[in-house]
C-alpha positions as CSV (number, residue, x, y, z in Angstrom):
1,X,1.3,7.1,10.7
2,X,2.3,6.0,7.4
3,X,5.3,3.7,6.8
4,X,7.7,2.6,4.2
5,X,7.3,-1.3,4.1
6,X,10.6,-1.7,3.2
7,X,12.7,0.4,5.5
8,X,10.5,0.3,8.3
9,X,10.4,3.7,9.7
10,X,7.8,6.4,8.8
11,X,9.2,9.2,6.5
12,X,7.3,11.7,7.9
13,X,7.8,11.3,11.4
14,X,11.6,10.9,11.1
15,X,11.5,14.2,8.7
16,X,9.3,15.6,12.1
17,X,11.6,14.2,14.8
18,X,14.7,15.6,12.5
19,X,12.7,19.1,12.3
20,X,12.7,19.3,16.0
21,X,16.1,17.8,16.7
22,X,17.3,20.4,14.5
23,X,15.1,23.6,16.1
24,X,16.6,21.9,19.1
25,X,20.5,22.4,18.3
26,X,19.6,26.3,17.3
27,X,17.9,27.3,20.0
28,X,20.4,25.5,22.3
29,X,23.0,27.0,20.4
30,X,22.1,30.2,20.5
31,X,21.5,29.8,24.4
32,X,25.0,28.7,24.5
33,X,27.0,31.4,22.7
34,X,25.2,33.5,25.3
35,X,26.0,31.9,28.4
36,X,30.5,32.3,27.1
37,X,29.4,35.5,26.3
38,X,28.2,35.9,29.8
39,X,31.1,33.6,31.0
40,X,33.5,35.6,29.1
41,X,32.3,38.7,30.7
42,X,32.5,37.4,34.2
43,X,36.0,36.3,33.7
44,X,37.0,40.3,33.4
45,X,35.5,41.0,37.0
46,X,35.7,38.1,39.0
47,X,39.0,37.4,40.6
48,X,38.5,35.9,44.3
49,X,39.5,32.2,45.2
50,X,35.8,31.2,44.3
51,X,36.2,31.7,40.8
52,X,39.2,29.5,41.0
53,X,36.8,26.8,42.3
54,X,34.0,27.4,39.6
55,X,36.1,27.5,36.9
56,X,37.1,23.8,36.6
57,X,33.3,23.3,36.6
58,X,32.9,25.4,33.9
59,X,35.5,23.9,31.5
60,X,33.4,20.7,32.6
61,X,30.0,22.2,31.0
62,X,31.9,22.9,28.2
63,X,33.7,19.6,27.5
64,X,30.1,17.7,28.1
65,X,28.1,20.7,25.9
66,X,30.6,19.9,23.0
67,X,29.8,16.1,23.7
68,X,26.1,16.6,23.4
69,X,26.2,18.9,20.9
70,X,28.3,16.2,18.6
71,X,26.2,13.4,19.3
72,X,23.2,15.4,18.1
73,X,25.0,16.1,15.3
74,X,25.3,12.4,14.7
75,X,22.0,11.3,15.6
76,X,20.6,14.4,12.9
77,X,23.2,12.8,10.1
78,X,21.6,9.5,10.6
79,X,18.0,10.8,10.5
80,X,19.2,12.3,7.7
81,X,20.2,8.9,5.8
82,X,17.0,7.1,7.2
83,X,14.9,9.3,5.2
84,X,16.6,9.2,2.0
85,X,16.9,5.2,2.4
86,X,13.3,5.5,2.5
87,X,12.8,7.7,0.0
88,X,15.0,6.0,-2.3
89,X,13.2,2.9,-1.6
90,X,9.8,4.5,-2.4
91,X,11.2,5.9,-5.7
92,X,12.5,2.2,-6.8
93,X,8.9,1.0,-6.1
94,X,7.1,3.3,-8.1
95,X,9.5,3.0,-11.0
């Protein structure tokens, strides 16, 4: 594991951990769009008192999906920075 002396962190395994946080938020987003999709189609069909009772939950996967899916966001963003604070820093060294 190599690391930047001066930032602390290793380039290349923050650029792999951002590589798979981002393979992450595709695949889970494309998982996603399918279960509305499904959800969507459900909502056509379904109309006994149970769906009234799973619905609530459902806007409550939603809200905490959006959640997650923001805070990976973030967490990708700072990745993002480490690396080219520690790319920077290598450049200014090698000046």
């Amino acid at each position: 594991m190599s690391s930047s002396g001066i930032t602390g962190i290793s380039v290349e395994d923050t650029q792999a951990l951002l590589q798979q946080l981002q393979r992450f938020q595709e695949t889970i987003g494309g998982d996603w769009r399918s279960v509305i999709s499904q959800w969507q189609n459900l909502q056509n069909c379904w109309q006994d008192r149970q769906y009234d009772r799973f619905q609530p939950f459902f806007e409550e996967l939603c809200r905490t999906y959006a959640q997650c899916e923001q805070q990976c966001e973030e967490y990708t963003q700072f990745l993002e920075e480490r690396i080219r604070a520690a790319e920077d820093a290598a450049a200014t060294l090698n000046m």
